[in-house]
C-alpha positions, 0 to 999 in steps of 0.5 A, a space after each residue: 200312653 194310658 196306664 189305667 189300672 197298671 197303679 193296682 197292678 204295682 201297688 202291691 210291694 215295694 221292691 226292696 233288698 235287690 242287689 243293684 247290678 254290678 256296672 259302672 265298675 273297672 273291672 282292672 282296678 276293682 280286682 287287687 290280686 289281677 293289678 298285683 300279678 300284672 305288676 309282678 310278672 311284668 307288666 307294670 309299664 301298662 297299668 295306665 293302658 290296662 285301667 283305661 281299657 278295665 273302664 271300658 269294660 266295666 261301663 254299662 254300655 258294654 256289659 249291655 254288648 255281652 248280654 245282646 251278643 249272647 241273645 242272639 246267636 250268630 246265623 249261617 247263610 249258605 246261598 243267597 237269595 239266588 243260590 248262589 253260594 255264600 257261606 257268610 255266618 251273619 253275627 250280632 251287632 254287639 258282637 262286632 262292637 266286642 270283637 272292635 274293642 278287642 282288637 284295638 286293644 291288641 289282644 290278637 297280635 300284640 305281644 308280636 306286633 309290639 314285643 317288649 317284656 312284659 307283652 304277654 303279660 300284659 294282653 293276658 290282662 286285658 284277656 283276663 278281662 275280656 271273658 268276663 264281659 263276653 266269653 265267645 269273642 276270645 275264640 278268634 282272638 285267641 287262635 289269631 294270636 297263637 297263629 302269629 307265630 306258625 305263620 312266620 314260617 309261611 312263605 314269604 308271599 304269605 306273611 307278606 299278604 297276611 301278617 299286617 292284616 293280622 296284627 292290625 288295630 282295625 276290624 274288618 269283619 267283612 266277608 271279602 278278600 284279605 286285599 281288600 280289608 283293613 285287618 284279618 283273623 285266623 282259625 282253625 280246624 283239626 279234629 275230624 268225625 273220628 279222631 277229636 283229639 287223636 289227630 293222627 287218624 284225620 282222613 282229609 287228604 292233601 294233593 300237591 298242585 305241581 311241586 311238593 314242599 314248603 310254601 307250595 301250593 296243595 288242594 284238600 278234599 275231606 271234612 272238619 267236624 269242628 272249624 274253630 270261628 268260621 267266619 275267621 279270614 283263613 284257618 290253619 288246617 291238618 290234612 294228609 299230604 303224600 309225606 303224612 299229615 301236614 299243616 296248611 294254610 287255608 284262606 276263605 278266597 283264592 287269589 283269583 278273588 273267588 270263594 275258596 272250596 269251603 262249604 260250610 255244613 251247619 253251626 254247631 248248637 253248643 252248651 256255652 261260647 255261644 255268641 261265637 260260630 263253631 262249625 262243620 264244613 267240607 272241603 271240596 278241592 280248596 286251596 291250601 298251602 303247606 306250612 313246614 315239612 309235610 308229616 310234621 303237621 302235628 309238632 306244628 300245630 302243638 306249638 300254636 296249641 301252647 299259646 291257646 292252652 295258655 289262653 284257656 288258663 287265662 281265660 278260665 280264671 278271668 270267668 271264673 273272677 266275675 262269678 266271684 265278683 258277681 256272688 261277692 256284689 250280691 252277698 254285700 248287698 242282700 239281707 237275710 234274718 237281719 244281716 247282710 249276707 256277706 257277714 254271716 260266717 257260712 256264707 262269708 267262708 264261701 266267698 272266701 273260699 271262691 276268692 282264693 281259688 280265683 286268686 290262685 288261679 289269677 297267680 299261676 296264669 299270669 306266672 305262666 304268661 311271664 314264662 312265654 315272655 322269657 322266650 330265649 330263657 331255657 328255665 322259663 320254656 321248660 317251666 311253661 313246658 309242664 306247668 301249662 298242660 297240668 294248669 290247663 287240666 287243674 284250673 280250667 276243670 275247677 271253673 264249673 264247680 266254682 261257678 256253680 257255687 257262686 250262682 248259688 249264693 245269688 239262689 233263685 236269682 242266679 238261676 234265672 238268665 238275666 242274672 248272668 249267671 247261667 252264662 258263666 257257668 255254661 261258658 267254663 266247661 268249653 276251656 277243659 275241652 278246647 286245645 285238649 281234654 283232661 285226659 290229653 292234658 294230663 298225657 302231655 305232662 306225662 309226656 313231657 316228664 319223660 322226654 324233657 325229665 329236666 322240666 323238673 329242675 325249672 320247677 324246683 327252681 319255681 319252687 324254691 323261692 317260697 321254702 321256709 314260709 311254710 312247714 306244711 309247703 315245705 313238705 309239699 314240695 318234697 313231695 310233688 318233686 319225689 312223686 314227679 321223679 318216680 314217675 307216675 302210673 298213668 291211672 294216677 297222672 290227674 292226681 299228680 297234675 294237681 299237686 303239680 298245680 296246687 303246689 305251685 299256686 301255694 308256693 306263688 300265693 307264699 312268696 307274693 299274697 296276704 299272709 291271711 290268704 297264703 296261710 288260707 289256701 295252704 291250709 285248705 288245699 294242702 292239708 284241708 278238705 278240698 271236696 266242696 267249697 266253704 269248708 274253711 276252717 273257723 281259723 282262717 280270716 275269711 273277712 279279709 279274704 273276701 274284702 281283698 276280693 270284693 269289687 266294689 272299688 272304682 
């Protein structure tokens, strides 16, 4: 190729004092406070399995997926080229090599397919991990996992039919019959044009075949203004049956090997999760069948949610961990006035400030996977009972302030999309409205201090542990038990679920973390300003801090 006159063109400069990308990394062993709460909370049997897969993760190729993924949105075909109807949504092909990795490494199903203690532990690692390559392919993956055990009470047709697919190693995005295919997934749809999340006034009506009840077979006729993964295999839907509103099982193809009554409307045009499909649809006389009783579609689909809520908590701090790492990777390889921007106090007091949120975070989520492990342990549901709700309200509210500050330390760098940056920041404002806004949030913590008042002693049985570490916890915790057991005014209930949270983080951070970070984030976020980060007092070890949190370990 003839480059005269391109010499000139570069002669200018030298390019210097750019930060090399941050690839070629594990992204399981280069992360001390995740390899640490895996380990405590029980999942210490996987670590080989979880470095291998960290590698994978970490490796340019796949980082290169995420990126590709992203760029190119995925693409609804209605009708083919005949018209005859399709409703196929064309996706990337990064985004198939992603969701491949993904479900070979079980994140959909395996805490089912393989339980053992530690399994939700250990999926929520490799969970973890995943967000921070490509956030979009968690969707399915999520709703699949939490759908597992809502299917169990399915008829015996359907679990037979389905619950192989589902917890399948294999991949099979192709848009053909369950029967035909190695593996499958699952998605869903709820809200309605003009519910969101007040299911109860969803209009989609549900007509029995012939006979009524479990297992029976229904047709639908009505509308989703959001179907979660659209190209999924089938969805649990709500719908309004002649007992009231009911859960039913929808799949993409009836059993006679046709399209089933799905048409897809459009694909949603999002902020962030945009390498993932969200659409509208109507549904036409599609065949549905009923899981459970009709009218208890909504206790139904509250079981599922509690799985996909905990996968927003899980999720939201695994992003909010690459934000971290990638400001901490910028700051530890950018000068400024002679100095590395990692060893200038103000900026090191951000990056701790970053770390210990992040680590805070890591320690509840995985706190609480521990608790959906102890599934017959009566402290243990009740302790996931409340904590999840408020941990989902607090964590995944503070991830787009988080991201937003760790752009900024990359400044005009990080505004720019090859960064990266642009994509984390838009992608953590979707976990504080999937599976419940704030507000619900904070309503079903309400909801359950009044119903299940003994969810308060599983906390101060979480509690308890960490007293006598610290005056300052100590105090705290009296507090958040009086304030619990009073019973708040609802105007007040964002204001509990905070300190519901930040006091376990701090109780957990006591028990298990550096002294250096328990001592830190006691006196930040129990004592300190929390209204912006890098407010650290000069007395808190920040070098530490951010050393414990670099990424730059192989």
């Amino acid at each position: 190729m003839d480059t005269l006159g391109q010499p000139a063109a570069f002669a200018t400069h030298e390019v210097c004092n750019q930060p090399p990308p941050l690839a070629g990394y594990n992204v399981f062993t280069s992360d001390l406070a995740l390899g640490e709460a895996a380990t405590r909370e029980g999942a210490a049997w996987a670590l080989t399995d979880l470095t291998a897969y960290g590698a994978r993760l970490g490796a340019p190729e796949t980082l290169a997926l995420g990126a590709a993924a992203n760029q190119h949105p995925p693409q609804l075909h209605v009708v083919d080229r005949y018209g005859h109807r399709q409703d196929w949504i064309e996706f990337h092909p990064a985004y198939h090599a992603l969701m491949g990795l993904q479900v070979a490494q079980g994140l959909q199903a395996s805490p089912w397919s393989e339980a053992r203690p530690g399994a939700h532990v250990h999926r929520a690692a490799g969970l973890y991990m995943s967000g921070q390559v490509e956030a979009g392919t968690s969707c399915p993956i999520s709703m699949t996992y939490a759908a597992i055990p809502v299917l169990r009470r399915a008829s015996r047709q359907i679990q037979d039919d389905w619950l192989p697919k589902l917890v399948s190693r294999s991949y099979d995005p192709a848009h053909r019959p369950v029967s035909e295919k190695a593996g499958a997934l699952v998605g869903t749809g709820m809200t309605e044009k003009q519910g969101g999340s007040d299911l109860r006034t969803n209009a989609t009506r549900a007509e029995p075949l012939a006979r009524r009840g479990p297992g029976e077979a229904y047709r639908l006729v009505g509308h989703k203004w959001f179907l979660s993964a659209p190209m999924c295999d089938a969805f649990l839907v709500l719908a309004q049956a002649p007992g009231g509103l009911s859960c039913f099982f929808m799949p993409r193809w009836a059993p006679d090997g046709e399209l089933n009554a799905l048409r897809f409307q459009r694909l949603k045009d999002k902020l962030g999760n945009r390498s993932n499909a969200s659409g509208e649809v109507e549904f036409e006389g599609a065949l549905a069948w009923l899981i459970g009783d009709e009218g208890r579609g909504v206790p139904i689909i509250v079981e599922m949610a509690t799985y996909t809520r905990l996968d927003n908590v899980v999720a939201s701090a695994g992003v909010q961990r690459q934000a971290l790492a990638q400001a901490i990777h910028h700051a530890a390889h950018r000068t400024a006035f002679q100095r590395r921007l990692v060893d200038q106090p103000l900026m090191t007091g951000v990056l701790a400030d970053l770390a210990l949120e992040v680590e805070a975070a890591t320690a509840l989520a995985f706190r609480l996977a521990r608790a959906f492990d102890a599934q017959d342990d009566e402290a243990a549901t009740l302790f996931r009972r409340l904590l999840t709700p408020a941990a989902k309200f607090w964590i995944c509210k503070r991830g787009p302030a988080l991201a937003a500050e760790a752009l900024e330390v990359l400044g005009g760098n990080g505004y720019v999309e090859e960064s990266g940056m642009p994509r984390l920041y838009r992608e953590l404002p979707v976990y504080s409205i999937w599976e419940g806004s704030g507000n619900v949030m904070c309503l079903d913590v309400w909801r359950a201090l009044q119903r299940t008042p003994e969810c308060l002693e599983a906390l101060e049985g979480e509690l308890t542990p960490a007293r006598g570490a610290d005056a300052r916890l100590d105090v705290e915790i009296d507090q958040v038990l009086a304030n619990a057991r009073r019973g708040p005014a609802e105007a007040d209930l964002r204001r509990l679920c905070r300190q519901l949270v930040v006091t376990t983080q701090a109780a957990l951070l006591a028990r298990h973390a550096p002294p250096f970070v328990a001592d830190a984030f006691i006196a930040s976020r129990l004592m300190g300003d929390g209204g912006a980060f890098g407010l650290l007092t000069p007395t808190v070890d920040s070098t530490a801090i951010v050393a414990r949190a670099a990424p730059g370990a192989p």
